[in-house]
Backbone as CSV, one residue per row, in Angstrom:
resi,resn,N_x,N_y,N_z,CA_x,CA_y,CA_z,C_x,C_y,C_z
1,UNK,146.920,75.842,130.119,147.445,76.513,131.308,147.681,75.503,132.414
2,UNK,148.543,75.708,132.800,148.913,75.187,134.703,147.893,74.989,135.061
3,UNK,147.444,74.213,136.273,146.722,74.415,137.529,147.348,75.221,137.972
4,UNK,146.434,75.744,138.861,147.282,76.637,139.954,147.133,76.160,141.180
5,UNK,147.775,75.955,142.110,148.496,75.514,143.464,147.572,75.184,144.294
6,UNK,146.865,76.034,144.378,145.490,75.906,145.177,144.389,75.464,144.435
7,UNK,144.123,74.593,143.296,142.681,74.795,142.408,141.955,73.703,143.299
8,UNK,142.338,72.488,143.552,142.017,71.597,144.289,141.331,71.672,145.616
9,UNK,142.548,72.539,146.578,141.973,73.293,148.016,140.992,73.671,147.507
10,UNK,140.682,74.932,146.578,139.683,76.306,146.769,138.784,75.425,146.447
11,UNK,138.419,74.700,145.610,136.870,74.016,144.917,136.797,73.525,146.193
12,UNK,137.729,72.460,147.019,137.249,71.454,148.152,136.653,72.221,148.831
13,UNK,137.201,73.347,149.423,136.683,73.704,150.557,135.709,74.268,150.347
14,UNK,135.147,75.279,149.053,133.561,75.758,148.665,132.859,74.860,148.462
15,UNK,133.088,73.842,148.077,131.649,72.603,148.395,131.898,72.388,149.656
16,UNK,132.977,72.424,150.529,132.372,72.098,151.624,131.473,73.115,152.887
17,UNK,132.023,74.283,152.222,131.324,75.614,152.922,129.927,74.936,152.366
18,UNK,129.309,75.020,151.524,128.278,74.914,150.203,127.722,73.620,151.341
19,UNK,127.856,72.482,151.488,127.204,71.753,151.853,127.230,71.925,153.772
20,UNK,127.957,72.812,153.891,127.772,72.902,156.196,126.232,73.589,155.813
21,UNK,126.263,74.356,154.494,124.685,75.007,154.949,123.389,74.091,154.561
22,UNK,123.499,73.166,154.205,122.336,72.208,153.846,121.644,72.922,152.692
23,UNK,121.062,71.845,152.204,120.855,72.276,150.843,118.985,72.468,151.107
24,UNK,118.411,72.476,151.980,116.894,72.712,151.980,115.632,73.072,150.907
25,UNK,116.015,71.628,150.246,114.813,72.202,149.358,113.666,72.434,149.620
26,UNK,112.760,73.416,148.757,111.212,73.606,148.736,110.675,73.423,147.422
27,UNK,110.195,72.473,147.161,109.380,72.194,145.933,107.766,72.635,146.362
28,UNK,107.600,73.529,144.968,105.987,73.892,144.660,105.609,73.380,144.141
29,UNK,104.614,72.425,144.199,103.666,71.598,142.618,102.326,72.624,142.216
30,UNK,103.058,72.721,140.862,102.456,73.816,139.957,101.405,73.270,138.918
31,UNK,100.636,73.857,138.804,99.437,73.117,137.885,100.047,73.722,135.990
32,UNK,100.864,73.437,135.218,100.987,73.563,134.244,100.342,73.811,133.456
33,UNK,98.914,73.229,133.590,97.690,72.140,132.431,98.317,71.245,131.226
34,UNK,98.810,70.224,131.918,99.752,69.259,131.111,99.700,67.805,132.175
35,UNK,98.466,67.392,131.661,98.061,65.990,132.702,99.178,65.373,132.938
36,UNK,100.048,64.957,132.081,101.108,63.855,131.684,102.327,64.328,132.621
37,UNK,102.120,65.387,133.410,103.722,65.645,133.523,103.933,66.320,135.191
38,UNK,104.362,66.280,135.945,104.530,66.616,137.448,105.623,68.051,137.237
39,UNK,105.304,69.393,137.582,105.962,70.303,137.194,106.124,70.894,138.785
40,UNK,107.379,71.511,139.173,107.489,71.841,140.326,108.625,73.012,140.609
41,UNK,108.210,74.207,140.781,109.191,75.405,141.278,110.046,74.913,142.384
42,UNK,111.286,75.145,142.338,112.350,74.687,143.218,112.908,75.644,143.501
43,UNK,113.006,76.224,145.099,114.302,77.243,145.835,115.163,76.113,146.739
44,UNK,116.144,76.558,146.726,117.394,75.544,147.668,118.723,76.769,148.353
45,UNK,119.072,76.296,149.539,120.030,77.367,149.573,121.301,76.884,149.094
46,UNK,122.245,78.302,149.036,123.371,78.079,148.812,124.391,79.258,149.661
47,UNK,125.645,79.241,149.120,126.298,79.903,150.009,126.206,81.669,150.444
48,UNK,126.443,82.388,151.357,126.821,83.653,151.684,125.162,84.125,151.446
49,UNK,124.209,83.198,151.824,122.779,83.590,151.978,122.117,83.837,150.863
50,UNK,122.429,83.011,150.085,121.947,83.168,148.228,121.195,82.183,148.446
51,UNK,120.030,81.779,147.217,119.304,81.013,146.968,119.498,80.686,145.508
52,UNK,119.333,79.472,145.513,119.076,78.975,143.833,117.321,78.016,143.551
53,UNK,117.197,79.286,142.496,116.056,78.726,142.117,115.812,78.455,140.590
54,UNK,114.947,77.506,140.561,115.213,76.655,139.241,113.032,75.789,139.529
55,UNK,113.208,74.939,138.277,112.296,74.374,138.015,112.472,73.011,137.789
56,UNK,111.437,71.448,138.271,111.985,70.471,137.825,110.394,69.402,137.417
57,UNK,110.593,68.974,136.494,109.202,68.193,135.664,110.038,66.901,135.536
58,UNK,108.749,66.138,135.740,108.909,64.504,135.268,107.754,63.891,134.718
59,UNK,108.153,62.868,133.866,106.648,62.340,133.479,105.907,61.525,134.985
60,UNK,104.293,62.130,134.696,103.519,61.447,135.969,103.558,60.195,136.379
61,UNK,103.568,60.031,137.478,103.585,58.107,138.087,104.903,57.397,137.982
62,UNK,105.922,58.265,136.630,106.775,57.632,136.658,107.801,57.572,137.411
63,UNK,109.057,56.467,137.573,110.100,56.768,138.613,111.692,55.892,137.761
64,UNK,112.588,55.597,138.222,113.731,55.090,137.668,114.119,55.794,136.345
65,UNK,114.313,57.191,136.566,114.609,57.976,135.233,115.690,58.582,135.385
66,UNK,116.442,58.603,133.792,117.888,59.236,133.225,117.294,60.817,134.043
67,UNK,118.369,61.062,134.650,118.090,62.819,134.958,119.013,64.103,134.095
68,UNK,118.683,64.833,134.116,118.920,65.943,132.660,118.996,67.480,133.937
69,UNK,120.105,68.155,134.168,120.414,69.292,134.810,120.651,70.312,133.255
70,UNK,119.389,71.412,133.033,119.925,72.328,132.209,120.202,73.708,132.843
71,UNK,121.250,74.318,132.348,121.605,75.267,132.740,121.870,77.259,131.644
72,UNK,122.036,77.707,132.003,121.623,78.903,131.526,122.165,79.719,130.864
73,UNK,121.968,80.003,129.159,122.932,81.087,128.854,122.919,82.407,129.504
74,UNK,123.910,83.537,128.714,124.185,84.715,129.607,122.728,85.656,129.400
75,UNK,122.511,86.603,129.868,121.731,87.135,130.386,120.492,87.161,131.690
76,UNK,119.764,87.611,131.747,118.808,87.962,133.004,117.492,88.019,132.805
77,UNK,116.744,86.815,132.680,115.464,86.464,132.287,114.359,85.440,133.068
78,UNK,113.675,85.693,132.966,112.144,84.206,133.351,113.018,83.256,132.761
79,UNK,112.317,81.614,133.529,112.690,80.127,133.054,111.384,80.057,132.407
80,UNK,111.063,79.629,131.390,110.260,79.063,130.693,109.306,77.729,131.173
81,UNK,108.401,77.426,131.226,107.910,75.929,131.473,108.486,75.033,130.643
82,UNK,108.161,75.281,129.546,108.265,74.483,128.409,109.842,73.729,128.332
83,UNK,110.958,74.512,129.084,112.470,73.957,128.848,112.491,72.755,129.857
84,UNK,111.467,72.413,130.539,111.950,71.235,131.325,110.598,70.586,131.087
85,UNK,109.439,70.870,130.716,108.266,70.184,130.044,108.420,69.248,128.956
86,UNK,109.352,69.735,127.780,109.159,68.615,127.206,110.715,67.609,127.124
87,UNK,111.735,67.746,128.111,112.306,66.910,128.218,111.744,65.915,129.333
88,UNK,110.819,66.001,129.939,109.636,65.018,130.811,109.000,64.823,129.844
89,UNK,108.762,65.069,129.449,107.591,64.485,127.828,108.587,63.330,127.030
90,UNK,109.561,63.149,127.217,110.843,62.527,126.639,110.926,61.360,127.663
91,UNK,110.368,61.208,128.876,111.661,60.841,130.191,112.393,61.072,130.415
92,UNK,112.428,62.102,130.534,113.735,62.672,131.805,113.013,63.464,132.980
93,UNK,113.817,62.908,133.990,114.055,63.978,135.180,114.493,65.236,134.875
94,UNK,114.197,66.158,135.002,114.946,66.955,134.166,114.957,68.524,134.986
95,UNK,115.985,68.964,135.326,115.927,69.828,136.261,116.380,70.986,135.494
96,UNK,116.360,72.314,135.296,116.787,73.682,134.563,116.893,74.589,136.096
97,UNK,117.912,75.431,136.060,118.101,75.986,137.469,118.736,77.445,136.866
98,UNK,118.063,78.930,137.117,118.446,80.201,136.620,120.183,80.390,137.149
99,UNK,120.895,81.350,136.252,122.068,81.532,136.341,122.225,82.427,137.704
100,UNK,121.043,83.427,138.375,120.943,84.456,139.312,120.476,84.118,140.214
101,UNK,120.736,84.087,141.178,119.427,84.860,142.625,118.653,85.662,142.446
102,UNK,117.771,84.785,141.525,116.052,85.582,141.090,114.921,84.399,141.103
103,UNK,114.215,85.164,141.428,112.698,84.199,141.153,112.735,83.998,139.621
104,UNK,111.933,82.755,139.252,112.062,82.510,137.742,110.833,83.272,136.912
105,UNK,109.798,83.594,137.390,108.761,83.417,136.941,108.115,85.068,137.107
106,UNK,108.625,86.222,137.318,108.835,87.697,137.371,108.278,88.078,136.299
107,UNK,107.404,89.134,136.162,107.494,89.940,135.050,108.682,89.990,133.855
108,UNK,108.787,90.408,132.923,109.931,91.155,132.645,110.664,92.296,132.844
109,UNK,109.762,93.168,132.926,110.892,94.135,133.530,111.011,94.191,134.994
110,UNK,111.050,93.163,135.616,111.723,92.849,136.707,113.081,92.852,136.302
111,UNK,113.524,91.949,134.962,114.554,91.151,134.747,115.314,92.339,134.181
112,UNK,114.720,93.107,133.276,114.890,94.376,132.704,115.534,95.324,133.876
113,UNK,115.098,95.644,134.911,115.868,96.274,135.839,116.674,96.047,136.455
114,UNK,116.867,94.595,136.842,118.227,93.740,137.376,119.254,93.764,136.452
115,UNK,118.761,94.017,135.027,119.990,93.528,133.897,120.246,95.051,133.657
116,UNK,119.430,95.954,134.242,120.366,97.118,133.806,120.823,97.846,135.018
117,UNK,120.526,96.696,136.373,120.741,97.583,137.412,121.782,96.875,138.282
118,UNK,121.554,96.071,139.001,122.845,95.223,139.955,123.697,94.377,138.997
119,UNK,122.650,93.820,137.877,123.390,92.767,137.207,123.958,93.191,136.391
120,UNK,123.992,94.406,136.093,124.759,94.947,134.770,126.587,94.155,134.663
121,UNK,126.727,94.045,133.651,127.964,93.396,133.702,128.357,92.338,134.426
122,UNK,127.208,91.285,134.897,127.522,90.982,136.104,129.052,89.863,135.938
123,UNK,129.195,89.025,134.498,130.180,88.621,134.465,131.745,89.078,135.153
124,UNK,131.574,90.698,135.032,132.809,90.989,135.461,132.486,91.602,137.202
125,UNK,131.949,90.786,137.582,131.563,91.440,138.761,132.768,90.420,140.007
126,UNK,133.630,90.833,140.847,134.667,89.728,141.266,135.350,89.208,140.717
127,UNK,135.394,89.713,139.078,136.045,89.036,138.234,138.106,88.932,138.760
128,UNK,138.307,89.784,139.422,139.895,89.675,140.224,139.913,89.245,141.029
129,UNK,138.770,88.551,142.246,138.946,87.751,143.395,138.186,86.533,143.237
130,UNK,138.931,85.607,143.636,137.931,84.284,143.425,137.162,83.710,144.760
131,UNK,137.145,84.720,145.630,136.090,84.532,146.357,134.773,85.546,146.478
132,UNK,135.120,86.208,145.310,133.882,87.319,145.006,133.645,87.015,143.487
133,UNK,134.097,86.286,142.599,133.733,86.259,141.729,132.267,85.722,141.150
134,UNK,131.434,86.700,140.599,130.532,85.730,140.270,129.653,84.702,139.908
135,UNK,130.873,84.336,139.345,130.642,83.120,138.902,130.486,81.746,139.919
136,UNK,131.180,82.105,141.307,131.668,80.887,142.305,130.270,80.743,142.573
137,UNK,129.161,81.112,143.138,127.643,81.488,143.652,127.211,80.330,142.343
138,UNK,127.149,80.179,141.161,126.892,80.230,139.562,127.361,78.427,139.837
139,UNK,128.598,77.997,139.676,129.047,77.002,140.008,128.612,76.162,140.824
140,UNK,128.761,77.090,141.807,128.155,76.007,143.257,126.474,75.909,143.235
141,UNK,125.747,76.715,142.567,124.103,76.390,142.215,124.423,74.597,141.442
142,UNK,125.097,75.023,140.174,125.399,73.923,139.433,125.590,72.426,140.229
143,UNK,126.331,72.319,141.151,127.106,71.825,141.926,126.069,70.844,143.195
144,UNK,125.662,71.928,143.549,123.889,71.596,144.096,122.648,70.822,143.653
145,UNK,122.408,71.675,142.070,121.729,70.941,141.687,121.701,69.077,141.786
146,UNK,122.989,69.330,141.136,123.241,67.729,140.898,122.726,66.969,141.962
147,UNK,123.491,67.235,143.086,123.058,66.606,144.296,121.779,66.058,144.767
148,UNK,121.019,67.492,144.353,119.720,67.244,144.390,119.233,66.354,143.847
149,UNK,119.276,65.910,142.413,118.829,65.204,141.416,119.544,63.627,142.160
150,UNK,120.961,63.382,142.259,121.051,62.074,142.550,120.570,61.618,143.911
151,UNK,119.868,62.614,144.862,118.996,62.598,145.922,117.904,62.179,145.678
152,UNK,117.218,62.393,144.344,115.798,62.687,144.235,115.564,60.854,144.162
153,UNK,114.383,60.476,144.464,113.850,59.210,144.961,113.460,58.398,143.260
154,UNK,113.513,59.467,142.091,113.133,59.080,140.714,114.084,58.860,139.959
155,UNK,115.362,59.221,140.575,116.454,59.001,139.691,116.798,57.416,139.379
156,UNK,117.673,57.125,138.219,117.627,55.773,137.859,119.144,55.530,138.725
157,UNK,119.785,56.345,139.313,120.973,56.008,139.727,122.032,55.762,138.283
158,UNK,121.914,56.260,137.637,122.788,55.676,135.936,123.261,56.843,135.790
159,UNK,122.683,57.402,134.763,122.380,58.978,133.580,121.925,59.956,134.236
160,UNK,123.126,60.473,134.361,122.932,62.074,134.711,123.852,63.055,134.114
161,UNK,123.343,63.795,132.856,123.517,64.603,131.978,123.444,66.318,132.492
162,UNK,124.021,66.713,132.059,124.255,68.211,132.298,124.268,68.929,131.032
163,UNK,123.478,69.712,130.404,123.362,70.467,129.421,123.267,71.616,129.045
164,UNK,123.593,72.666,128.369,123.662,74.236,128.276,124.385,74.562,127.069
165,UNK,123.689,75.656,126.808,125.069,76.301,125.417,125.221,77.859,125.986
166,UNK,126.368,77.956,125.620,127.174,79.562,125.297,127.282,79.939,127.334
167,UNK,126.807,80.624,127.435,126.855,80.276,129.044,126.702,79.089,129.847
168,UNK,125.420,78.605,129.401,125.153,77.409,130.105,126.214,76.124,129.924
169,UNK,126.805,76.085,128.251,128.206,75.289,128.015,128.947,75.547,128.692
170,UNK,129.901,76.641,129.215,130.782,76.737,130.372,130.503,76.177,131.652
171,UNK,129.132,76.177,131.973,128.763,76.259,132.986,128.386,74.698,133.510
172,UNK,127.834,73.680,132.126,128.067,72.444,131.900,129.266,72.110,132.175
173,UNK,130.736,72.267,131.163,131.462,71.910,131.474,132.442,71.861,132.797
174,UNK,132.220,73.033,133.453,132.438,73.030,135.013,132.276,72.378,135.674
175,UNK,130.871,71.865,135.481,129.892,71.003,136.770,130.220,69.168,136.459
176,UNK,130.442,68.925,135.229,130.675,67.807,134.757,132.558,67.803,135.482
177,UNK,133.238,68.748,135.236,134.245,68.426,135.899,134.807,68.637,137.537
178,UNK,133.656,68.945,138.037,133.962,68.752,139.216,132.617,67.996,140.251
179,UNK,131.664,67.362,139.517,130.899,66.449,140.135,130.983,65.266,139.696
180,UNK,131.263,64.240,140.299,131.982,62.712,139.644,130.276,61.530,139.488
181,UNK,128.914,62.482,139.616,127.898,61.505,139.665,127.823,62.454,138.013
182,UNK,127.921,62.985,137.744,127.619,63.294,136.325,127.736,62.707,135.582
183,UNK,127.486,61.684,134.394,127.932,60.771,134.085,128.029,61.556,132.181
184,UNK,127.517,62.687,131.479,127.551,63.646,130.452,127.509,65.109,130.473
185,UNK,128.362,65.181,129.395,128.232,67.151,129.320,128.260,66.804,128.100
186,UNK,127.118,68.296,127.698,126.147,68.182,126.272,126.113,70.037,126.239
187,UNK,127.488,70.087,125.744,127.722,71.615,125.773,127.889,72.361,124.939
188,UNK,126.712,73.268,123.978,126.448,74.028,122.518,127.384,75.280,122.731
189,UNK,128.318,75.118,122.049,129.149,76.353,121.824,129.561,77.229,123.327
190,UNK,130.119,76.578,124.136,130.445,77.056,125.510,131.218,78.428,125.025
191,UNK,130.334,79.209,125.791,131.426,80.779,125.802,130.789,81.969,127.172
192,UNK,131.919,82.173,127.125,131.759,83.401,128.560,132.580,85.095,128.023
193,UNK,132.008,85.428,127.865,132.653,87.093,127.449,132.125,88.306,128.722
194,UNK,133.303,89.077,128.710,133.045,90.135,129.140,134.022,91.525,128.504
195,UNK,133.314,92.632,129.132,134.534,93.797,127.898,135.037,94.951,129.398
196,UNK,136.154,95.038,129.307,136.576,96.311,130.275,136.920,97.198,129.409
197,UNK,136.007,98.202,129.358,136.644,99.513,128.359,137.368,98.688,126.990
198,UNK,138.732,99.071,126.054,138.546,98.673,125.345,139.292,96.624,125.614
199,UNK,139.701,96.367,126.406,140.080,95.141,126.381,138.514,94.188,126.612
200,UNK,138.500,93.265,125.729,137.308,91.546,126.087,138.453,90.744,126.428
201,UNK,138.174,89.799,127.403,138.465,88.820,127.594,137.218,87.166,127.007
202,UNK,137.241,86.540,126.433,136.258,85.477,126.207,137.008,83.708,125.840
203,UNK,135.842,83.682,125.972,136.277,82.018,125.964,135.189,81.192,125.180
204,UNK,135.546,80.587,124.170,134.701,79.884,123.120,134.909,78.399,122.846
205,UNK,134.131,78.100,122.393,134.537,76.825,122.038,133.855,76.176,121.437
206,UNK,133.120,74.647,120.530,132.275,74.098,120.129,131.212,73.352,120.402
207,UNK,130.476,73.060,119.691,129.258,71.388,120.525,130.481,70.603,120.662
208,UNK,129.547,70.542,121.814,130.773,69.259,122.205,129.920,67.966,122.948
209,UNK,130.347,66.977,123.199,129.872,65.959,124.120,130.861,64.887,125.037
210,UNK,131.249,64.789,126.127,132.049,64.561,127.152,131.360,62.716,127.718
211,UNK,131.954,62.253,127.527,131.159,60.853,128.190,132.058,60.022,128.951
């Protein structure tokens, strides 16, 4: 497909809305029980009074590390410890950040009532305006993150990888193409679906790796 006329404007100017609000992080240091590893709940803002929250682990004491942004397939769930635990068990910086404006760490049927209640469908939610679409909020978390990470005082300044499948692959490949410190996209079967009555619209594709 074409670009379209404006693709350039609209991204410029939402990172630049995205960054007039400062990105204010709050890191929690969380006791895991995992001596080896520095684990820390992360909220940051983002645009139209949203928050993105996510989780970020590194191995202890250490510093000058490849950093690793994972991101989220589709649905409405808790972040796990373990998805950014043992890529710090590896060396990496390694940051995982939820697809929603939710706390990570909720019950389940917290997540259970969001996914059958605001978030229902949320793919097609703005899906005809691209300044309501849900996905733009989704992007610009992505978009953020990064920042954060080539901010962070542990980064090696090199390797900075972006990773996800099926949602989180789209959502990789986005962020890799419109943040120029990214230096990989490591994207398992990128796909985004949604269904209006009887028409789906979706988008698929393979592992892939971008360097």
């Amino acid at each position: 497909m074409e670009v379209p006329a404006d693709f350039h404007d609209f991204w410029n100017q939402k990172i630049a809305e995205m960054h007039a609000i400062g990105m204010n992080p709050v890191l929690t240091l969380v006791d895991i029980g995992d001596d080896q590893i520095d684990y820390y709940q992360v909220t940051m803002d983002n645009i139209k009074g949203s928050k993105i929250y996510g989780q970020l682990a590194k191995p202890k004491g250490k510093s000058n590390l490849p950093a690793m942004l994972q991101v989220q397939w589709a649905g409405v769930y808790p972040l796990e410890t373990d998805w950014v635990r043992w890529q710090a068990r590896n060396g990496w910086l390694a940051m995982n950040i939820s697809a929603h404006d939710l706390p990570i760490d909720r019950p389940l049927e917290f997540y259970q009532q969001q996914s059958q209640g605001p978030l229902k469908d949320y793919p097609g939610i703005g899906a005809d305006d691209q300044d309501k679409s849900y996905f733009l909020r989704m992007f610009l978390s992505c978009y953020r993150s990064v920042d954060f990470l080539v901010e962070h005082k542990d980064w090696n300044g090199k390797a900075l990888v972006v990773h996800g499948g099926s949602q989180g692959g789209y959502q990789a490949i986005v962020t890799g193409g419109m943040h120029r410190s990214v230096t990989a996209v490591a994207a398992n079967v990128p796909c985004w679906m949604r269904s209006y009555g009887q028409r789906r619209t979706s988008f698929f594709g393979v592992a892939s790796m971008v360097v």
